[in-house]
Every structure is written in structure tokens, then in C-alpha cells.
C-alpha positions as CSV (number, residue, x, y, z in Angstrom):
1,X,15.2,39.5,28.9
2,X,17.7,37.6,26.6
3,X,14.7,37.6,24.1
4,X,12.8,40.5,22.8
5,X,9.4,40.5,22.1
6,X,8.8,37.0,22.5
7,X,4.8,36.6,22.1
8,X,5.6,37.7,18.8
9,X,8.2,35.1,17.9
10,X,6.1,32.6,19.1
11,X,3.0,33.8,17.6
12,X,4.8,34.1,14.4
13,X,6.9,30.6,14.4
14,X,3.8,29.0,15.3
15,X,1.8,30.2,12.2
16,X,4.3,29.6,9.7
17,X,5.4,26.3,11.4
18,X,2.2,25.1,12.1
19,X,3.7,24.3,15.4
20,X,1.4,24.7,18.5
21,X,2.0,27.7,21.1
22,X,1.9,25.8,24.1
23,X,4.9,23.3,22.3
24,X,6.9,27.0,22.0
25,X,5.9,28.1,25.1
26,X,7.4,24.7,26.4
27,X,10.5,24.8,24.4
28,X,11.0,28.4,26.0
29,X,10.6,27.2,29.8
30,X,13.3,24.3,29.2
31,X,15.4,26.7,27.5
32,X,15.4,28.9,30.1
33,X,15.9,26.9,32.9
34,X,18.8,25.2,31.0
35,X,20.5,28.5,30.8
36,X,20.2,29.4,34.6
37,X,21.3,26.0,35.6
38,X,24.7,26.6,33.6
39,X,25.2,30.3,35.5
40,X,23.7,29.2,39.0
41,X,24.4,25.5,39.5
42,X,23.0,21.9,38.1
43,X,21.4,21.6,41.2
44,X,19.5,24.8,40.6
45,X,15.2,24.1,41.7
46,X,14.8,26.9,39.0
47,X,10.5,27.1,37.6
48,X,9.8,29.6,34.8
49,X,6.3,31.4,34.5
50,X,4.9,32.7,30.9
51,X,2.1,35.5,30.7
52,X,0.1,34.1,27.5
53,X,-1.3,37.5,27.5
54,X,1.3,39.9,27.3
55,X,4.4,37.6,26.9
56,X,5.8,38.3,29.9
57,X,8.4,36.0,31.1
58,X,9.0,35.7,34.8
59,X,12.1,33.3,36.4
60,X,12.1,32.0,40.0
61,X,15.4,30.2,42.1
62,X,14.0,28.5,44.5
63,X,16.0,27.7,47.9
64,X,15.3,25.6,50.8
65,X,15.9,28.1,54.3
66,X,18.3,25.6,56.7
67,X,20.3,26.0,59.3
68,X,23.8,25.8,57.6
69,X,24.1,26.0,54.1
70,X,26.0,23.2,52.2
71,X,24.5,23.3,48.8
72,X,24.6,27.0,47.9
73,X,22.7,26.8,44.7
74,X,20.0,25.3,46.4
75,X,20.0,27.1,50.3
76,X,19.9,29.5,52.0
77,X,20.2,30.7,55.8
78,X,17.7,32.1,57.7
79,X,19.5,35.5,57.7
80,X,19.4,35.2,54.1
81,X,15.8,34.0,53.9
82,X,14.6,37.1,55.8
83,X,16.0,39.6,53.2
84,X,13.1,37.7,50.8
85,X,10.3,36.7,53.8
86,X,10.3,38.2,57.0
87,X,8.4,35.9,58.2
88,X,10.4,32.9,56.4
89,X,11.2,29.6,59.2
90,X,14.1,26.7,58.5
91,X,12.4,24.5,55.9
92,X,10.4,26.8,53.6
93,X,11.0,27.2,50.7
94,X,11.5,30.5,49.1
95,X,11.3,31.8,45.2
96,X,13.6,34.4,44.5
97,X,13.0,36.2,41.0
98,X,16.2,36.3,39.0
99,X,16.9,38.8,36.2
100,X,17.7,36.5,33.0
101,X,20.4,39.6,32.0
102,X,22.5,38.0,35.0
103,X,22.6,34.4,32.9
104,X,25.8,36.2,30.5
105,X,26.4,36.0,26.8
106,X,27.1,31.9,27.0
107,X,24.2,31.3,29.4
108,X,22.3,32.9,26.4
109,X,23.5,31.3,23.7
110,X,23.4,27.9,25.5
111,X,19.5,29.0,25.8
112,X,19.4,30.2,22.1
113,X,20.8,26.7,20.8
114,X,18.0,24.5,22.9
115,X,15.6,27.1,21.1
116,X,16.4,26.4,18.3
117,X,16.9,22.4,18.2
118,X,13.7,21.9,19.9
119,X,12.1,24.5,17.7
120,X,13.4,21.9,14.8
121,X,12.1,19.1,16.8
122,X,8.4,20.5,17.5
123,X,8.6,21.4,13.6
124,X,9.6,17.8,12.6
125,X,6.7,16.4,14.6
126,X,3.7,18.6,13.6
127,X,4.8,18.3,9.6
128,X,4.6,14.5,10.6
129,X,1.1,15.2,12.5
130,X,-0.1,17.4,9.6
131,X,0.7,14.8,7.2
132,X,0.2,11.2,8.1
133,X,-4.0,11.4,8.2
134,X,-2.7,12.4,4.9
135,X,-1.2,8.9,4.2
136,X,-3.8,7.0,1.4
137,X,-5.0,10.2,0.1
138,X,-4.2,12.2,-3.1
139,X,-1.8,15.7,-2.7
140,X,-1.5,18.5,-4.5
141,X,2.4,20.1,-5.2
142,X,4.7,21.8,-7.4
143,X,7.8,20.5,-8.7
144,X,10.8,22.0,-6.6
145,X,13.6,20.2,-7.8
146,X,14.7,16.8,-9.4
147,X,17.2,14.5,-7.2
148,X,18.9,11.4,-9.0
149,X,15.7,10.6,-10.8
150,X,13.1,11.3,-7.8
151,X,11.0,14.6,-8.0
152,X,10.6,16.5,-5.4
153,X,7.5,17.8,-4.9
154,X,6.9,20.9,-3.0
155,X,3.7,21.0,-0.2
156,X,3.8,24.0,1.5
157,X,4.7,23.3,4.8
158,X,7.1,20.7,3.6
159,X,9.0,18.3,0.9
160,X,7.5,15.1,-0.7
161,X,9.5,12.7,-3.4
162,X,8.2,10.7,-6.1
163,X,10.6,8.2,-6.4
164,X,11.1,6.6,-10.4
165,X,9.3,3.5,-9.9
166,X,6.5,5.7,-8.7
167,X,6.6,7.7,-11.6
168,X,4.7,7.3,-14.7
169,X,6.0,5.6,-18.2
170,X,7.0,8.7,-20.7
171,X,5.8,11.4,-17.9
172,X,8.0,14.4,-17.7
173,X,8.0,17.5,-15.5
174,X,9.9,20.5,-15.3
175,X,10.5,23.0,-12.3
176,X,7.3,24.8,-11.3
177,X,4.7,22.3,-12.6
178,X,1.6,21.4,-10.6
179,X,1.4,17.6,-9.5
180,X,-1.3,15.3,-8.1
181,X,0.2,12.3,-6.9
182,X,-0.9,9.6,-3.9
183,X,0.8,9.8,-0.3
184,X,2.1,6.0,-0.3
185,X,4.0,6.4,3.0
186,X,5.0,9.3,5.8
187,X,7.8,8.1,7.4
188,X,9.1,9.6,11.0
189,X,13.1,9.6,10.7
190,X,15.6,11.2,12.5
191,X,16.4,13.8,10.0
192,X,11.9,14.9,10.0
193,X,8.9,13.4,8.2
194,X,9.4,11.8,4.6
195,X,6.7,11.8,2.4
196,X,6.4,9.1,-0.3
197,X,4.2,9.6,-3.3
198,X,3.3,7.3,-6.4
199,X,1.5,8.1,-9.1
200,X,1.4,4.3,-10.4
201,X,0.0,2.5,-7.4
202,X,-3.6,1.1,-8.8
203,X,-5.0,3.1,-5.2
204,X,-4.4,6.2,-7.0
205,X,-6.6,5.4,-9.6
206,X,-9.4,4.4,-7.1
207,X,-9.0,8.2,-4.9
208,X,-9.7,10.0,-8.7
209,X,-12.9,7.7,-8.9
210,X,-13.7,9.4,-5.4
211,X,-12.9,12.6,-6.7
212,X,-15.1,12.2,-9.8
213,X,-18.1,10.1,-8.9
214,X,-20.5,12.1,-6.6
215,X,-22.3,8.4,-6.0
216,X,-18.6,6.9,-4.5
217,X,-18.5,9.9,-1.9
218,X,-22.4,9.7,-0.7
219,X,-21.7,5.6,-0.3
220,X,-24.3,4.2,-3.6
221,X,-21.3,3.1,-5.4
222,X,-18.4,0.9,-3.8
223,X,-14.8,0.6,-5.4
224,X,-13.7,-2.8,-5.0
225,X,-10.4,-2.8,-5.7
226,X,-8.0,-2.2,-9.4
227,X,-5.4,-3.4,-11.2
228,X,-3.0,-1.1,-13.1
229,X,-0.5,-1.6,-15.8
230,X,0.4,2.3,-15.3
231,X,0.1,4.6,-18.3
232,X,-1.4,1.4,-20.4
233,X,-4.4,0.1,-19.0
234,X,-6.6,-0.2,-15.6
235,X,-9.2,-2.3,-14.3
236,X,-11.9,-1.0,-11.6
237,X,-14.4,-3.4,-9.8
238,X,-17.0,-1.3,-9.0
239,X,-20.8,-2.4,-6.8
240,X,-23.9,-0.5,-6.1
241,X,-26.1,-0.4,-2.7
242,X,-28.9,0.8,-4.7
243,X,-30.7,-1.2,-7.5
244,X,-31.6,1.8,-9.5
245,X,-27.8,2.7,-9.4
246,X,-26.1,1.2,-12.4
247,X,-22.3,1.4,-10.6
248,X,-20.5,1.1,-14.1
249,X,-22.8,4.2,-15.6
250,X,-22.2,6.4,-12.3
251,X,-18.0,6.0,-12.6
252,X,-18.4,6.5,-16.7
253,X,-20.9,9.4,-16.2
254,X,-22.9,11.6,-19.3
255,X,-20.8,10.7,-22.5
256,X,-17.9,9.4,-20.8
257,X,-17.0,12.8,-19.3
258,X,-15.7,11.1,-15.5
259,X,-13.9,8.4,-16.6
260,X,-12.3,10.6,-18.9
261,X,-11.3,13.4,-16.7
262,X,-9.6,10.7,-15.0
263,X,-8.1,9.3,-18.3
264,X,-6.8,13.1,-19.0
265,X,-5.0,12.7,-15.4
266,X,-3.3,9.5,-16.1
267,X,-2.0,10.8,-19.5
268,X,-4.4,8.3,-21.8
269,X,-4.3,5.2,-19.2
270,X,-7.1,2.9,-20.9
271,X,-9.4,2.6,-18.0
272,X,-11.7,-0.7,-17.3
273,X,-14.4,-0.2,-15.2
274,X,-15.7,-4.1,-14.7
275,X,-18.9,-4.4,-12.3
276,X,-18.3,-6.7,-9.0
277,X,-20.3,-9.8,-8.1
278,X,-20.4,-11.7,-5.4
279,X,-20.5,-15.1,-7.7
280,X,-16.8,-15.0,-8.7
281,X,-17.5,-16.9,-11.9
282,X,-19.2,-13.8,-13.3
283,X,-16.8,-11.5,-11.8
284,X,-14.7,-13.0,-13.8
285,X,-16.8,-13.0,-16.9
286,X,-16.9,-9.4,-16.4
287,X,-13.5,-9.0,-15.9
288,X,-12.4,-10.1,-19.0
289,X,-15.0,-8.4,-21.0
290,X,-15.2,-7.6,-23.6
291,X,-14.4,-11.2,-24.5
292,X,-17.5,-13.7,-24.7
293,X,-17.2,-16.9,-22.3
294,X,-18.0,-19.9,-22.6
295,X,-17.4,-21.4,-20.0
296,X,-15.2,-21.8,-16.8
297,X,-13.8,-24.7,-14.7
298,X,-13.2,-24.2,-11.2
299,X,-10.7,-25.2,-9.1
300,X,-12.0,-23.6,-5.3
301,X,-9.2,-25.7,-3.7
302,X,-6.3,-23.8,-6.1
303,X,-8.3,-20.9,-6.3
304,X,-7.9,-21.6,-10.3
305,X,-10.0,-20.9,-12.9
306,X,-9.8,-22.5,-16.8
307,X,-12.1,-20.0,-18.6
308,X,-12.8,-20.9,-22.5
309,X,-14.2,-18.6,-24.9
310,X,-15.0,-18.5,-28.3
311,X,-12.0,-18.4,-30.9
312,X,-12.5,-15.1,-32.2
313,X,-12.4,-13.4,-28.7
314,X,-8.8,-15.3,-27.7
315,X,-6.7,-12.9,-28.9
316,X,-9.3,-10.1,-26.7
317,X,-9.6,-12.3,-23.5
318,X,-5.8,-12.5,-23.1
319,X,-4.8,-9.1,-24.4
320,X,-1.4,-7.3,-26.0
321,X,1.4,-8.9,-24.1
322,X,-1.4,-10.8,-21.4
323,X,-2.3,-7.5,-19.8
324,X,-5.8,-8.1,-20.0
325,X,-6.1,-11.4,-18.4
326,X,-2.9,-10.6,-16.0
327,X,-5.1,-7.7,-15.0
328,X,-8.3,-10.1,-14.3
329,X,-6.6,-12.1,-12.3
330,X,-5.1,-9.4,-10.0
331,X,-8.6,-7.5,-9.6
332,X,-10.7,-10.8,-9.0
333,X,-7.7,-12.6,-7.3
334,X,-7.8,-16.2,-8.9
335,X,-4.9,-17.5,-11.6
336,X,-7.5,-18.0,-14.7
337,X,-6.2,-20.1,-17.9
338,X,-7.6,-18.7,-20.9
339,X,-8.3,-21.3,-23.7
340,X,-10.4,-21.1,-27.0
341,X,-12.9,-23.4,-27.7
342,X,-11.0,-25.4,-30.3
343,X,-8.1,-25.9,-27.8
344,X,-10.8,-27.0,-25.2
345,X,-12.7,-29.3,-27.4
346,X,-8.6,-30.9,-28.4
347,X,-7.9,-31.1,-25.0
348,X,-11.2,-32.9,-24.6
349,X,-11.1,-35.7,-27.1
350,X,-7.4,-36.0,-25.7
351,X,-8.3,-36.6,-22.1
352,X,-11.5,-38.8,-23.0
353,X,-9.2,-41.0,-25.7
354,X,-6.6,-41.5,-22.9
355,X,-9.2,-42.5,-20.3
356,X,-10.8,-44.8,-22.4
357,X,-7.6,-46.7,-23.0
358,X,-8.7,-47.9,-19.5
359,X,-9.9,-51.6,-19.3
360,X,-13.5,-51.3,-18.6
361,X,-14.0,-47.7,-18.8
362,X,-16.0,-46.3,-21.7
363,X,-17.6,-43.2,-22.2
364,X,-20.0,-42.5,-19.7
365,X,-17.2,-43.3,-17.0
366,X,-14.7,-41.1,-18.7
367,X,-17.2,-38.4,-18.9
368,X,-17.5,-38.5,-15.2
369,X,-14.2,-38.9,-14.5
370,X,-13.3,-36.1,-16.4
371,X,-16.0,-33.7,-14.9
372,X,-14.3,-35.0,-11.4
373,X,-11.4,-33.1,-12.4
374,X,-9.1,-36.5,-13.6
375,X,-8.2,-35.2,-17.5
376,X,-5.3,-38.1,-17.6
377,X,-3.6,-41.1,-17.6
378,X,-1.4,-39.4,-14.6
379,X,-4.1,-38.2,-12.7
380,X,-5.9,-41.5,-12.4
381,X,-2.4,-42.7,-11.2
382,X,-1.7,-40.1,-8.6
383,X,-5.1,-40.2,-7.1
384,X,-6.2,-41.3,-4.0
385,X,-8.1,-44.5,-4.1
386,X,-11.5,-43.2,-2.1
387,X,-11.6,-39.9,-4.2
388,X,-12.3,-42.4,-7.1
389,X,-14.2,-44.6,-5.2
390,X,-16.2,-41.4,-4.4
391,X,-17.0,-40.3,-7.8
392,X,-17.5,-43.8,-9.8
393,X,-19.1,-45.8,-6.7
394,X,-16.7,-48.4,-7.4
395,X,-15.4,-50.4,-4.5
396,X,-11.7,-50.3,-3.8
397,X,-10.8,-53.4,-5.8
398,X,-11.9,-52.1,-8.6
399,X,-10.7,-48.7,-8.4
400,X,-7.1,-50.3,-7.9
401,X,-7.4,-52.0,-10.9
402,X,-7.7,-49.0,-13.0
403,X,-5.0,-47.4,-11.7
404,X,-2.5,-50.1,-11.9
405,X,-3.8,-50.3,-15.4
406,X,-3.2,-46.2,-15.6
407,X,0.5,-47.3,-14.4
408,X,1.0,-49.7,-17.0
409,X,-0.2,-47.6,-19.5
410,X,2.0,-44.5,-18.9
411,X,5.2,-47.1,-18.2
412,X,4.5,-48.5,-21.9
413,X,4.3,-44.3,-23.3
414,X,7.1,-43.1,-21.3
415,X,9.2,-46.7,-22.4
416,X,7.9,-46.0,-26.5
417,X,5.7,-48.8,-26.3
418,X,2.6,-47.5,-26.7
419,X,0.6,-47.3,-29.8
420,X,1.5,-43.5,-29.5
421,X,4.5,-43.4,-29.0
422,X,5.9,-46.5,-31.0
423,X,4.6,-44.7,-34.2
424,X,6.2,-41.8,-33.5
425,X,9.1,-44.0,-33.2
426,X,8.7,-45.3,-36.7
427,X,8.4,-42.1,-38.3
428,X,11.5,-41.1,-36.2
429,X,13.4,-44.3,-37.3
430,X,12.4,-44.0,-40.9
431,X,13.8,-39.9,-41.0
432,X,17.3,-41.2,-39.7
433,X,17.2,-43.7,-42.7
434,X,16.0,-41.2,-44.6
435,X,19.0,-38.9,-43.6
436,X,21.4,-41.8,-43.5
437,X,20.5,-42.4,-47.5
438,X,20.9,-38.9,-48.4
């Protein structure tokens, strides 16, 4: 046999592969019967048989027994067929056993290079197999080697990268460091399996938790979803099946020590851990703790939210460069406005004053118009005449009054004639005569 000891080989490639026997075994029978096709003809019926026990390899040319031969790689005469089957008739078929010595030195090699490429090609496919229920997990590696900025991460069996943007902020590694990082992606390409990993994606944050909180793996505590600004700060929406389970408590654990071990992972990442609700209004609340609300607008149809809390927490609710509210809205998934109180109540007097302008409408009707959602001049204006007629009871006469009056109005501030506007005027007319003196 061209191949010594094959059992072995295939014992052994299949171990440190993690390629499956029967895929070798496979490989070998095509490879074979590739070879004898190339020494005895393409036409060759040629079947290959493998001992699993003793790794025995047995090859068999079949021929077809006629009359007169006209395909000799694939018949034979009767006179022929007797030398195999005495008892052999036109139309059997007959397997002769071949020696594989009598394929040559190219048959051979022709056999050794199919080996091979589909040996490559079995490999590709199981380090894909091993690794795609990976896909959504975390992996442990060791830093091989560093490529153009990407780390590649070494996994046993095979290669992984962790590209830049996956990397985090001020993070640096050197050859033969341990790595945890989260399997984004396993790609099947031509050239094998491609592992992605990130160590920035807010999931990773969420497979620690699972790591860490005994409560997350037994099904009490739920992660809902998190928000990252990697390397600064977090945010976790965590829920509980069980009453008695405070969800919040479980992920922080006895003095801190769970959140923290995951802190320690994520080189000092300020960590949030925010407690779900199915009322979105205080999921919000809770989201942008540890300011104190009070109160929020909503907007279902916009999926908006104006939240107002108390002056002294403004500078808390929106947080250093607006990562804490950015971060709220992406863990709750509603835009939210964050205004203080004083802003609000500004805002407030501002809207009422303007609607009041309105012939006919005083307080009480500029109170509901503005809890209807119509803060303006504009609004009133734009609106459809039943949504009005809806909320003040007004008939449609009426209602088309006020806005032609809302019309007139903002034509007289936008022209600088109205009271507004045309002392703003003076005071600008006066500081060019002012500068036209001096």
C-alpha cells in the first residue's frame, strides 16, 4: 500500500484535527479511486473497502464479462472472466482486487495531493462546526500575534481576531497574554472559518453577568438588554421571576464583589445595573437614576419622552458628555429630552402666554390645550381641525377661528409686528443709532 500504517494517520489526524474518522476514511476512498482511475482509465468502476479494525485497505476493478470487448478498462471476455470466476456468464460483473503498488509514483502522488486538500477541507469545516454554537458566547485565548492593529487570538484548534474597533479604549496586550473576549461572528470563507471577537459589544457585558450571577444561569434573574460606552460606563436592565429576588442585589452580590469582578474584566467600566419594568415611564426613571424625576411627557406616537427633574440633578440626569442619558435612551429605546424644572416651568409660561394671545382663549383652554400636546402658536396652526375639535368640544367654526387667528398672529411675529418682536426691534433700532453716534 502507497500508505503505511494508515489507521494510525487517521487516528491521529482525527484527534488533533478534530476531524471525524469516517470524513478521513472518506477522503481516503476518493483518493484512491482517483489514483487508479489515472493508471487504469477514467472509465474505471473502481469501489475501495476499509477495515475500521485493522486498517486494512482493500481495492476492487470491476469489469462487466461481454462478448467482445470495446471498453478495456471496463470489460472483459469470458475467457478472461474465467481466470477470476469459473463459473462467470456474459453480463456479470466481476471484482478483480488490484495491488495499489501497480498505481506508480504519479498515480501516488496524484492520490497524496487529494489527501491532503480534502484533509484541509474536512479541517476547515469541523473548526467552523466546532465554532459557530460558539457564536454569542464568551472565549478564552492567548495572544499569538498582532496584525495591522487586529490581535490575533490563539484558540487551540484555531485563529480568532479582534479587530480595533472591537478593542477596548487604552487596553494593551503583548504576545502570550490570556484574553476573554465575545465571538461576534464565524464566518465560512474560502480560505476556512474566521472568527470575530469584540470585547466592546454591550452583549459582552451581559455573558459576564451570566458568568457571575448564579440567579441569571438558574432563570430568577433576566438580563434585559445594556448599553455600553466601552471602558467608561454601562447600563444593565435587569428583572426577576421571583418576588423575593431583588434582581439589582443578585447581579451586585455581598459588598459589591460580582459586579466588581466584572468591573476588574472591563478594566474599571462604570457599570449601571438599572431594574426593568414593564411601565416604560419608570424604566425610564430608573434608567436615569440616580437623578430625581419629576416628571415625564409622553409622546407613544414618537416613541419620545420629555423627562424634567429637579435643577440640582440636571447636570446627573444627562451626564459627562450626555453619556448618561444617551445610554438611557439606548437601554429603554425611546429619544428622552432632559429638562430642569426651571427650563420646564419657562417653557410653560411661554407656551400658556402665547396661547392666550388667542381671541377667546384664557387659561383653562390653554391649560388643556397644552396638556393636548399644542405648546404654540405653530402648533395650533398646523393642526388638524377635528384633533382640536376633539380636545376643546368646539365645533368646527370655532376651532377655524382660532387657528386663522394662530396664522395672523405668527404672520405679525415673523413680519416684526408683534408686540414681541417690534420691541426687539426698537432696542435693535436704537443700538444702530447708538453705534451710528459713536
Amino acid at each position: 500500500m502507497f500508505i503505511t500504517d494508515i489507521k494510525r494517520v487517521i487516528d491521529q489526524v482525527s484527534r488533533e484535527k478534530g476531524i471525524e474518522p469516517e470524513v478521513l476514511i472518506n477522503t481516503l476512498k476518493e483518493a484512491i479511486i482517483s489514483a487508479a482511475r489515472k493508471k487504469i482509465g477514467p472509465r474505471a468502476d473502481i469501489e475501495v473497502h476499509y477495515d475500521n479494525k485493522t486498517g486494512e485497505v482493500e481495492v476492487f476493478h470491476f469489469k462487466e464479462v461481454v462478448e467482445e470487448v470495446e471498453y478495456p478498462d471496463s470489460e472483459l471476455t469470458i475467457e478472461e472472466g474465467y481466470e477470476y470466476d469459473p463459473e462467470c456468464e456474459i453480463g456479470d460483473s466481476l471484482g478483480i482486487r488490484i495491488d495499489t503498488e501497480e498505481f506508480g509514483r504519479i498515480a501516488a502522488q496524484s492520490a497524496k495531493q487529494v489527501i491532503i486538500q480534502k484533509m484541509r477541507e474536512a479541517e476547515r469545516n469541523a473548526i467552523y462546526d466546532n465554532f459557530i454554537h460558539k457564536k454569542g458566547k464568551i472565549i478564552n485565548g492567548i495572544v499569538q500575534r498582532f496584525d495591522r492593529g487586529s490581535i490575533i487570538v490563539n484558540l487551540g484548534q484555531a485563529e480568532a481576531v479582534l479587530r480595533p474597533r472591537d478593542q477596548m479604549p487604552k487596553e494593551s496586550y503583548k504576545r502570550g497574554d490570556r484574553i476573554r473576549a465575545y465571538v461576534l461572528d464565524v464566518l465560512e470563507e474560502s480560505k476556512g472559518a474566521q472568527i470575530i471577537l469584540s470585547r466592546t459589544h454591550p452583549e459582552f457585558v451581559i455573558e459576564l453577568f451570566k458568568t457571575e450571577v448564579p440567579e441569571v444561569a438558574e432563570g430568577i434573574v433576566t438580563l434585559r438588554g445594556a448599553a455600553r460606552v466601552p471602558g467608561v460606563r454601562a447600563k444593565v436592565a435587569v428583572s426577576s421571576s421571583d418576588s423575593d429576588v431583588d434582581p439589582v442585589g443578585a447581579c451586585v452580590g455581598i459588598k459589591g464583589n460580582r459586579v466588581q469582578n466584572i468591573v476588574q474584566e472591563l478594566r474599571g467600566e462604570k457599570i449601571d445595573i438599572v431594574q426593568w419594568s414593564p411601565d416604560i415611564a419608570r424604566f425610564v426613571c430608573n434608567a436615569l437614576s440616580p437623578a430625581e424625576i419629576a416628571r415625564v411627557i409622553i409622546d407613544e406616537d414618537n416613541r419620545s419622552m420629555e423627562v424634567i427633574v429637579a435643577d440640582d440633578y440636571l447636570s446627573i440626569a444627562i451626564g459627562k458628555g450626555g453619556q448618561n442619558v444617551s445610554l438611557a435612551c439606548e437601554i429603554t429605546g425611546w429619544h428622552l429630552e432632559v429638562t430642569s424644572e426651571a427650563e420646564y416651568s419657562r417653557e410653560l409660561k411661554e407656551g400658556y402666554d402665547a396661547l392666550m394671545k388667542l381671541k377667546g382663549v384664557g387659561l383653562p383652554l390653554a391649560e388643556t390645550l397644552f396638556k393636548g400636546g399644542y405648546s404654540s402658536l405653530l402648533d395650533i396652526a398646523e393642526a388638524e381641525v377635528e384633533d382640536l375639535a376633539q380636545i376643546t368640544g368646539f365645533d368646527e367654526s370655532r376651532i377655524k377661528e382660532i387657528m386663522d387667528d394662530a396664522r395672523v398672529l405668527l404672520e405679525e411675529e415673523l413680519n416684526g409686528k408683534g408686540p414681541d418682536k417690534g420691541l426687539k426691534k426698537a432696542e435693535d433700532d436704537e443700538q444702530v443709532r447708538d453705534g451710528e453716534k459713536s
